[in-house]
GUPA-341137 format. One record per atom (N, C-alpha, C, O): atom name; chain; x, y, z; residue in one letter. Coordinates in steps of 0.02 Angstrom, whole numbers, padded with zeros to 5 digits. Example, Ala and Ser with C-alpha at 12.3 -4.5 7.8 and 13.67 -1.06 7.14 Angstrom:
<sites>
+-------+--------+--------+--------+--------+---------+
! atomo ! cadena !      x !      y !      z ! residuo !
+-------+--------+--------+--------+--------+---------+
!     N !      A !  00660 ! -00284 !  00390 !       A !
!    CA !      A !  00615 ! -00225 !  00390 !       A !
!     C !      A !  00660 ! -00165 !  00390 !       A !
!     O !      A !  00712 ! -00166 !  00423 !       A !
!     N !      A !  00642 ! -00112 !  00354 !       S !
!    CA !      A !  00684 ! -00053 !  00357 !       S !
!     C !      A !  00645 !  00002 !  00394 !       S !
!     O !      A !  00670 !  00057 !  00402 !       S !
+-------+--------+--------+--------+--------+---------+
</sites>
This chain:
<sites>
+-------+--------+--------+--------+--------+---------+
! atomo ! cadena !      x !      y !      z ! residuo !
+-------+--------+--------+--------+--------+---------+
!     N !      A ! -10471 !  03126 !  03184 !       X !
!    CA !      A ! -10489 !  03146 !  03251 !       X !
!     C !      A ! -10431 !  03185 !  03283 !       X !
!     O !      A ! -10448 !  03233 !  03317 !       X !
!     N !      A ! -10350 !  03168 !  03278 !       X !
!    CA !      A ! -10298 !  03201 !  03306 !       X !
!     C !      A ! -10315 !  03269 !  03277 !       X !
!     O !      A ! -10330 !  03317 !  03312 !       X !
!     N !      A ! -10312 !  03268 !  03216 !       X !
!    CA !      A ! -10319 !  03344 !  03180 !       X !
!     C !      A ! -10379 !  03378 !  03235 !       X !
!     O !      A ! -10362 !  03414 !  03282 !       X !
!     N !      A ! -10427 !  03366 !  03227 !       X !
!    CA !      A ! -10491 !  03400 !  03274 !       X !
!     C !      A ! -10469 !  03406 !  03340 !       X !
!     O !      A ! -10493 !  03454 !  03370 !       X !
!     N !      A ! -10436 !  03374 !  03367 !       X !
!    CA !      A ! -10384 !  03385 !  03468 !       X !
!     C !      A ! -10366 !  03451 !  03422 !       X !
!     O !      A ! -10401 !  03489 !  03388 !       X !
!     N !      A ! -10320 !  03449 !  03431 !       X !
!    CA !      A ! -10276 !  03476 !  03373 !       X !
!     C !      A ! -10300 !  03569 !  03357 !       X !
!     O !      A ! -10273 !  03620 !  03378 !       X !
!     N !      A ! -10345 !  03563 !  03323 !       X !
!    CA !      A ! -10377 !  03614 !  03287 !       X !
!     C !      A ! -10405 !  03669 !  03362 !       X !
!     O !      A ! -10390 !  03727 !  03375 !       X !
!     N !      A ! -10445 !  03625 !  03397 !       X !
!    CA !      A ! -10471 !  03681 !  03456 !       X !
!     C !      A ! -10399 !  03680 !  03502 !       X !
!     O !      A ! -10412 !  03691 !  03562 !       X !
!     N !      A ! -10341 !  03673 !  03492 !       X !
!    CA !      A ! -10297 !  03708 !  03544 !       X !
!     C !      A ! -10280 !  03646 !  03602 !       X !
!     O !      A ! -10252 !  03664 !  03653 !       X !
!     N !      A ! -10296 !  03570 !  03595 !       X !
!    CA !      A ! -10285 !  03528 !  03632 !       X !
!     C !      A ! -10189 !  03507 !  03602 !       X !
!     O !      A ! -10164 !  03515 !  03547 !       X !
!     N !      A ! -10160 !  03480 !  03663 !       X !
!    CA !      A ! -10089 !  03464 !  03674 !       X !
!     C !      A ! -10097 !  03374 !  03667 !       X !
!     O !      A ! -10135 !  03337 !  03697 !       X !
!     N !      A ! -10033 !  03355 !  03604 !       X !
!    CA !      A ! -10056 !  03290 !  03602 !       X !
!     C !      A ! -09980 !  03268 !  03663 !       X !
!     O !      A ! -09925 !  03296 !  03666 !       X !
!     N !      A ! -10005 !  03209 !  03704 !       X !
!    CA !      A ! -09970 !  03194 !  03745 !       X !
!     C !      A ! -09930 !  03129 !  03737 !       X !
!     O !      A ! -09875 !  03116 !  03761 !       X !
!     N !      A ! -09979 !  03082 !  03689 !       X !
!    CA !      A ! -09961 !  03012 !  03655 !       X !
!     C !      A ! -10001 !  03016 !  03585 !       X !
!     O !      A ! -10029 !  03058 !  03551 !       X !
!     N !      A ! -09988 !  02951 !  03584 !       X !
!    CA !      A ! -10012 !  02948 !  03495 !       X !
!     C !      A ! -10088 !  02990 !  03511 !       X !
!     O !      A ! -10113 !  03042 !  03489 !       X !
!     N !      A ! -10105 !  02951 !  03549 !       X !
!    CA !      A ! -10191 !  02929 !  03540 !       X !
!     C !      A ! -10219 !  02991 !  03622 !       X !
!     O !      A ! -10277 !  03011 !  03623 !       X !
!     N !      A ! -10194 !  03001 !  03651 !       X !
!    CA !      A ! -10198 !  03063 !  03709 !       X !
!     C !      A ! -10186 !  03147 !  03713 !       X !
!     O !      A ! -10130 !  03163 !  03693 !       X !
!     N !      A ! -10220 !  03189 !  03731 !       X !
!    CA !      A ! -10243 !  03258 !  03699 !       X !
!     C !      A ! -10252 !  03262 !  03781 !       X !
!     O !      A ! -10278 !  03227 !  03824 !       X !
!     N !      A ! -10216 !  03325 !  03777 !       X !
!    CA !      A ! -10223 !  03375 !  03835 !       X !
!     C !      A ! -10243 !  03429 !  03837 !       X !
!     O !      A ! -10201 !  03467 !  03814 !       X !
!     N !      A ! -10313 !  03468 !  03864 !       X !
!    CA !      A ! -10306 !  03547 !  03846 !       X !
!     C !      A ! -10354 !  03569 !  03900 !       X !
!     O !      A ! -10361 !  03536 !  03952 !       X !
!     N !      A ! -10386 !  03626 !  03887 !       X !
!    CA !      A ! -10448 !  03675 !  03926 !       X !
!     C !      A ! -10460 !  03680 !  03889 !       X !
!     O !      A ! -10424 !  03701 !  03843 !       X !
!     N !      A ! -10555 !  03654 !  03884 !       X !
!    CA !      A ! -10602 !  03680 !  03850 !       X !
!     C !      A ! -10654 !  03684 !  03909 !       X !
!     O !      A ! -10657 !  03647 !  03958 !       X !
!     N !      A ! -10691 !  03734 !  03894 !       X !
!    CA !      A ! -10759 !  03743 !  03922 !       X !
!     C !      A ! -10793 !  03692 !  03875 !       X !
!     O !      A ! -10780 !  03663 !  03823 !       X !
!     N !      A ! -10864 !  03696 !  03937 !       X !
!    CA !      A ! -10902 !  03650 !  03922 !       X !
!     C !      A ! -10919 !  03656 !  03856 !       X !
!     O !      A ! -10917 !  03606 !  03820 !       X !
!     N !      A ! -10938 !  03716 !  03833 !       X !
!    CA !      A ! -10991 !  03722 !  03777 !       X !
!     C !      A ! -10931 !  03693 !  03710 !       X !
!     O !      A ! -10955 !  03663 !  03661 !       X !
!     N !      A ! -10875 !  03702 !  03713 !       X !
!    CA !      A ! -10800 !  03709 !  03674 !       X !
!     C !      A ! -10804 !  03621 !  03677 !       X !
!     O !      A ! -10797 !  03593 !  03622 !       X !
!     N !      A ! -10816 !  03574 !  03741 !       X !
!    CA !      A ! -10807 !  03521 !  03735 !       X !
!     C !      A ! -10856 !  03487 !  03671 !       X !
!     O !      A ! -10828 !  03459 !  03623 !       X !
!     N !      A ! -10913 !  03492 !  03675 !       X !
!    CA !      A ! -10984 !  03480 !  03666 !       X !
!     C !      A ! -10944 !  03503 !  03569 !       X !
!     O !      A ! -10929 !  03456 !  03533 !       X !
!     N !      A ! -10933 !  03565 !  03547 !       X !
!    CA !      A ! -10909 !  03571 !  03491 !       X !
!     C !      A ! -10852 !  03523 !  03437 !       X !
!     O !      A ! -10847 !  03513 !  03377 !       X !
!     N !      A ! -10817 !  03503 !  03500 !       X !
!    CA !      A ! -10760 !  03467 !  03484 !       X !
!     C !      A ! -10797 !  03393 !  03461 !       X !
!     O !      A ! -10778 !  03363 !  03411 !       X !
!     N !      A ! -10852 !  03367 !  03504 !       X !
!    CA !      A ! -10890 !  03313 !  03507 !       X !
!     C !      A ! -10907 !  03285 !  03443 !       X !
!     O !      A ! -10896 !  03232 !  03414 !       X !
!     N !      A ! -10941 !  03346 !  03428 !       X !
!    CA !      A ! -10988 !  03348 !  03375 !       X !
!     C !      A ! -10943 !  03362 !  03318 !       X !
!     O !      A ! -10982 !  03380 !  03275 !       X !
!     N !      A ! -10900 !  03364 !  03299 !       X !
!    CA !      A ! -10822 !  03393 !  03271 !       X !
!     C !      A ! -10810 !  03306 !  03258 !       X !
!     O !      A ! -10797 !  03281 !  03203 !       X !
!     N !      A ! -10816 !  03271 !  03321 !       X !
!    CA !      A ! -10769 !  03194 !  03305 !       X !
!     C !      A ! -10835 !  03161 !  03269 !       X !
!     O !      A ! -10831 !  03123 !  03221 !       X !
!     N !      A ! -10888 !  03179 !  03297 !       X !
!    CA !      A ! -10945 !  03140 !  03282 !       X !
!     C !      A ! -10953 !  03132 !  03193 !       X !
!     O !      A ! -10978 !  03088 !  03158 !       X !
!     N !      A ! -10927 !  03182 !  03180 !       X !
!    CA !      A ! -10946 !  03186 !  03101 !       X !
!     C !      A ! -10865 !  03156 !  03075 !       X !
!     O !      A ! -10868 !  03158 !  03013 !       X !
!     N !      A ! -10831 !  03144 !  03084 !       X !
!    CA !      A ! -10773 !  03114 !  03079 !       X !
!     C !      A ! -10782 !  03041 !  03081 !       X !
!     O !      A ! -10768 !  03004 !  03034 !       X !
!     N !      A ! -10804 !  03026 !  03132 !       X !
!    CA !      A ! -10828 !  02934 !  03165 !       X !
!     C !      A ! -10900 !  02921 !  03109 !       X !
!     O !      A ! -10917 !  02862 !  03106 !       X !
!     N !      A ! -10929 !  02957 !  03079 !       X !
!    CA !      A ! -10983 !  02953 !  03060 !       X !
!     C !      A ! -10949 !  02924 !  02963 !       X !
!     O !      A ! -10982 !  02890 !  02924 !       X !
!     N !      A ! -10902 !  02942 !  02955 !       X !
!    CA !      A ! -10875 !  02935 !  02880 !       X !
!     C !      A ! -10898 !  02871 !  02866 !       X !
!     O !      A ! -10922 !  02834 !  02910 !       X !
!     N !      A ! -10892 !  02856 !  02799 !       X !
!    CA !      A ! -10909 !  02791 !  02784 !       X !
!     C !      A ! -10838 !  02726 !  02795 !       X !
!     O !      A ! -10843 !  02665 !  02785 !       X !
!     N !      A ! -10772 !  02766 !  02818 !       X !
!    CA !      A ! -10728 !  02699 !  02841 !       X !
!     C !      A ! -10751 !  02692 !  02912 !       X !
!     O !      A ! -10748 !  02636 !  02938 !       X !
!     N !      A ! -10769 !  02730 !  02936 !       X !
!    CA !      A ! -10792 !  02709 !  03016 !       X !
!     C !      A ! -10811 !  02637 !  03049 !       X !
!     O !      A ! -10850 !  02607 !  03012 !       X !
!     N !      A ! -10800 !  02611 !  03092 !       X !
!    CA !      A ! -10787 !  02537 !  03129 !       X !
!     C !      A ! -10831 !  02548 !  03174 !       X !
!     O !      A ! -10840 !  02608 !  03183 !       X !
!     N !      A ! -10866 !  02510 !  03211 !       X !
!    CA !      A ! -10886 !  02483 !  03268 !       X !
!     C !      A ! -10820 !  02492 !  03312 !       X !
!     O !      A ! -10808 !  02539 !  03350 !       X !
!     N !      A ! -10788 !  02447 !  03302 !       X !
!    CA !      A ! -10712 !  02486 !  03354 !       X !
!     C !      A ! -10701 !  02549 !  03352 !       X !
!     O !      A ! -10664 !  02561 !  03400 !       X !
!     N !      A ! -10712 !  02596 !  03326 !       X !
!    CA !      A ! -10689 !  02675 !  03338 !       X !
!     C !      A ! -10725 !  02695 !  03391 !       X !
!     O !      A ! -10781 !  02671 !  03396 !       X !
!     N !      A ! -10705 !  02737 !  03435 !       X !
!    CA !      A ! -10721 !  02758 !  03481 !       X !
!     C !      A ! -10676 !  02809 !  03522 !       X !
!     O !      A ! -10615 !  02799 !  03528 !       X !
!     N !      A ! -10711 !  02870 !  03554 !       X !
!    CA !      A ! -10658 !  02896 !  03561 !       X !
!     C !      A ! -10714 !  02938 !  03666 !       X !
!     O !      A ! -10773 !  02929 !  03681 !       X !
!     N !      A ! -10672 !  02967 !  03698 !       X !
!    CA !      A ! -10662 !  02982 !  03766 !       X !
!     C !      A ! -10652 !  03038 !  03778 !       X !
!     O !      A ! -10593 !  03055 !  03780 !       X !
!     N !      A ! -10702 !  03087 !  03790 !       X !
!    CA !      A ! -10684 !  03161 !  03809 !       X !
!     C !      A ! -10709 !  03160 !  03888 !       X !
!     O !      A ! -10767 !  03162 !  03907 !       X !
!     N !      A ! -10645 !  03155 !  03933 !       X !
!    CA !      A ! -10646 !  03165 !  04013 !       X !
!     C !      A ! -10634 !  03226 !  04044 !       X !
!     O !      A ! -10574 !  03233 !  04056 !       X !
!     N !      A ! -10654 !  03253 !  04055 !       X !
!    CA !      A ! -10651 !  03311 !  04094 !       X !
!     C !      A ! -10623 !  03276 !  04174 !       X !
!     O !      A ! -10647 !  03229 !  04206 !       X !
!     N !      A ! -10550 !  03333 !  04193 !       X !
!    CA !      A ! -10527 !  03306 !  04236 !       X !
!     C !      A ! -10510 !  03381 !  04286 !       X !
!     O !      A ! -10491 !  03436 !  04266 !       X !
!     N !      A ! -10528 !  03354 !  04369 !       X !
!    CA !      A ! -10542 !  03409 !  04408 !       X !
!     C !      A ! -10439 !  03406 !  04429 !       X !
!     O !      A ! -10399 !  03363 !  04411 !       X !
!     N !      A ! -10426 !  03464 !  04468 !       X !
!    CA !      A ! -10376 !  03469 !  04479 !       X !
!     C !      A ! -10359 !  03431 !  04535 !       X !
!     O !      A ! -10308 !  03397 !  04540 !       X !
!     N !      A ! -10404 !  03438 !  04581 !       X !
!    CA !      A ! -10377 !  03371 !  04641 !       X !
!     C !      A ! -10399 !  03313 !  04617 !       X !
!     O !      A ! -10407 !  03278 !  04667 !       X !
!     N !      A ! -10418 !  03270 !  04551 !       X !
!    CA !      A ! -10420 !  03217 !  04544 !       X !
!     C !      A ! -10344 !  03198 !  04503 !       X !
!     O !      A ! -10313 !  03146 !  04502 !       X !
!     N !      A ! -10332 !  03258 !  04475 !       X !
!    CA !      A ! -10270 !  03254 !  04417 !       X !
!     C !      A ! -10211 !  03257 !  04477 !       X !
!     O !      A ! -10159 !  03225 !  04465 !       X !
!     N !      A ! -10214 !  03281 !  04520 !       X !
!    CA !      A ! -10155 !  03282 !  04580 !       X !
!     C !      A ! -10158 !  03213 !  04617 !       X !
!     O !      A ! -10111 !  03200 !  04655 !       X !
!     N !      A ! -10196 !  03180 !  04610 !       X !
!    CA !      A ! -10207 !  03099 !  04588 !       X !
!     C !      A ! -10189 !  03046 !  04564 !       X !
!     O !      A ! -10203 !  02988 !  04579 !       X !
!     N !      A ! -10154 !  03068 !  04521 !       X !
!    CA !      A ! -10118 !  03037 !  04447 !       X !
!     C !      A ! -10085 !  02987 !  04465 !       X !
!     O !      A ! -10040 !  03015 !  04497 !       X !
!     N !      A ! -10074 !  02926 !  04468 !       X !
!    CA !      A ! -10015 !  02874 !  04436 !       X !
!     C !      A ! -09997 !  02879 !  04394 !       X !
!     O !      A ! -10038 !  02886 !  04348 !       X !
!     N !      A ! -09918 !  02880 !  04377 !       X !
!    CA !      A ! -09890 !  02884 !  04307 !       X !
!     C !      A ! -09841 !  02803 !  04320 !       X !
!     O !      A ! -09811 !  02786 !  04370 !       X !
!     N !      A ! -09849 !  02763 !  04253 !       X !
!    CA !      A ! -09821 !  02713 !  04264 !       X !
!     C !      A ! -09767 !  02722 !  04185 !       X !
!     O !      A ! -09792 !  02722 !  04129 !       X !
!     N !      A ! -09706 !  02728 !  04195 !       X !
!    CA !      A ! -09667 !  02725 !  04112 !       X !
!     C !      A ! -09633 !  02812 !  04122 !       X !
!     O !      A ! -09611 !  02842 !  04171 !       X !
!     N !      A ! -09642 !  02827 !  04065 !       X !
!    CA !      A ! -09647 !  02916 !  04051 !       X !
!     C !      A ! -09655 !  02949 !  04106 !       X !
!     O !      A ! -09713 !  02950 !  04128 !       X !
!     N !      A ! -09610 !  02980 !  04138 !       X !
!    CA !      A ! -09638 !  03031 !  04189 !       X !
!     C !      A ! -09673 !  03079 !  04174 !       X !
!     O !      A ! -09650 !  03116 !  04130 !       X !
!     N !      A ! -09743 !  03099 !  04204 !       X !
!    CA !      A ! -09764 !  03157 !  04180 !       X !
!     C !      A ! -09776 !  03223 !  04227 !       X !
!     O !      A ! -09811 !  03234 !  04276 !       X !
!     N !      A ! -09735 !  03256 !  04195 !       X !
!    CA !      A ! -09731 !  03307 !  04223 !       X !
!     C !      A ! -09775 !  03367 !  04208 !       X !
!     O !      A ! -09763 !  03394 !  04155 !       X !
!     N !      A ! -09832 !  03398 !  04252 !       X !
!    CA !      A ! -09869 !  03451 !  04235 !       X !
!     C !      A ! -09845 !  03522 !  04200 !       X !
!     O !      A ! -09865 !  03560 !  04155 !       X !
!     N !      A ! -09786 !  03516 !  04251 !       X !
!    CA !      A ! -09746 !  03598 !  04250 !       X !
!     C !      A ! -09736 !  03597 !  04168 !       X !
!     O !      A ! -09741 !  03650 !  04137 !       X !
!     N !      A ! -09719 !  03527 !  04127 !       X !
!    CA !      A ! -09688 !  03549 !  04056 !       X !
!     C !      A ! -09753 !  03548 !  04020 !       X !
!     O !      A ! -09752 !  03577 !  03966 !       X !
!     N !      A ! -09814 !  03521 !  04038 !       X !
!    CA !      A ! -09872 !  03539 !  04002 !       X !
!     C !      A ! -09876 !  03633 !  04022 !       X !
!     O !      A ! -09863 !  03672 !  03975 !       X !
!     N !      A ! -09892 !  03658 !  04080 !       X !
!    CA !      A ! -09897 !  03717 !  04086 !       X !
!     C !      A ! -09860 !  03781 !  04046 !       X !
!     O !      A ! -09885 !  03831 !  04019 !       X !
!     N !      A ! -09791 !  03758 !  04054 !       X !
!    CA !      A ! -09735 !  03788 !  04000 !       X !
!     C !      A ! -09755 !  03799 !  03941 !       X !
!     O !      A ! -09740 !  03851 !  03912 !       X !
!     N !      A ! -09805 !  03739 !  03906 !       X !
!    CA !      A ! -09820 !  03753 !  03833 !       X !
!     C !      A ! -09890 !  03777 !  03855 !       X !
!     O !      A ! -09916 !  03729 !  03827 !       X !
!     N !      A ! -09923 !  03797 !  03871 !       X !
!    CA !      A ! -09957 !  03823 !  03898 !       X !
!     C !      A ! -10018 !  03769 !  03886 !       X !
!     O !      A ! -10067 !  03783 !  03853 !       X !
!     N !      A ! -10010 !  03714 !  03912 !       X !
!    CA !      A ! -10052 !  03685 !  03896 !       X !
!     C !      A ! -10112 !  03664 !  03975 !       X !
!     O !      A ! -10088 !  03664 !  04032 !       X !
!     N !      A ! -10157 !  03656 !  03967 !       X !
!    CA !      A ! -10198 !  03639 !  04022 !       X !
!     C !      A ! -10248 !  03574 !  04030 !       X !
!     O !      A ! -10252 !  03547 !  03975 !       X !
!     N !      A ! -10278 !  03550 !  04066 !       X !
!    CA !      A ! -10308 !  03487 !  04052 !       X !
!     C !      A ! -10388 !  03525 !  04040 !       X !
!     O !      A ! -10410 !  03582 !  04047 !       X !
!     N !      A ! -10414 !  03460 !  04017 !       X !
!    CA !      A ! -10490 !  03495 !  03990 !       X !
!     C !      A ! -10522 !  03476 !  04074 !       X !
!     O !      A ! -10515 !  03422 !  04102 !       X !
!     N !      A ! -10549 !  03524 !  04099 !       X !
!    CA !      A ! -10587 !  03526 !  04133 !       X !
!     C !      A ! -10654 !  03570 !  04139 !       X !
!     O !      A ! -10663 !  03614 !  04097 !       X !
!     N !      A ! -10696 !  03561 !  04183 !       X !
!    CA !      A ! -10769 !  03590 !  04177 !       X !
!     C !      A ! -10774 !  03635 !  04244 !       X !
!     O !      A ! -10826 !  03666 !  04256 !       X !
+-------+--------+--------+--------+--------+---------+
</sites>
């Protein structure tokens, strides 16, 4: 699944967290991208995975508790959040 963040141009932020811009239709691809991934025969009932689309005044929102996170160094790498 990292590989597939990964592959369409998403920024990994933690192990398990992916940052990027995708349009909708780009999200929906990526989906269907994990779906056949989650679909393998090691696949769990626990696997599960979270594609959020996040607006910019909700992301100006943010609690950060630990890690400071800073936007400006996502932007630098030119990275963006997936939003719709």
């Amino acid at each position: 699944v990292s590989e597939k963040c990964l592959d369409f141009g998403l920024y990994r932020f933690q192990k398990s967290v992916f940052f990027g811009e995708l349009e909708y239709e780009k999200m929906n691809d990526l989906a269907e991208e994990i779906d056949k991934v989650l679909n393998h025969e090691d696949w769990t009932e626990e696997d599960s995975v979270l594609l959020s689309p996040v607006c910019t005044a909700c992301l100006g929102k943010r609690l950060v508790i630990g890690k400071r996170f800073n936007i400006d160094t996502y932007a630098e790498k030119e990275c963006l959040f997936i939003a719709e």
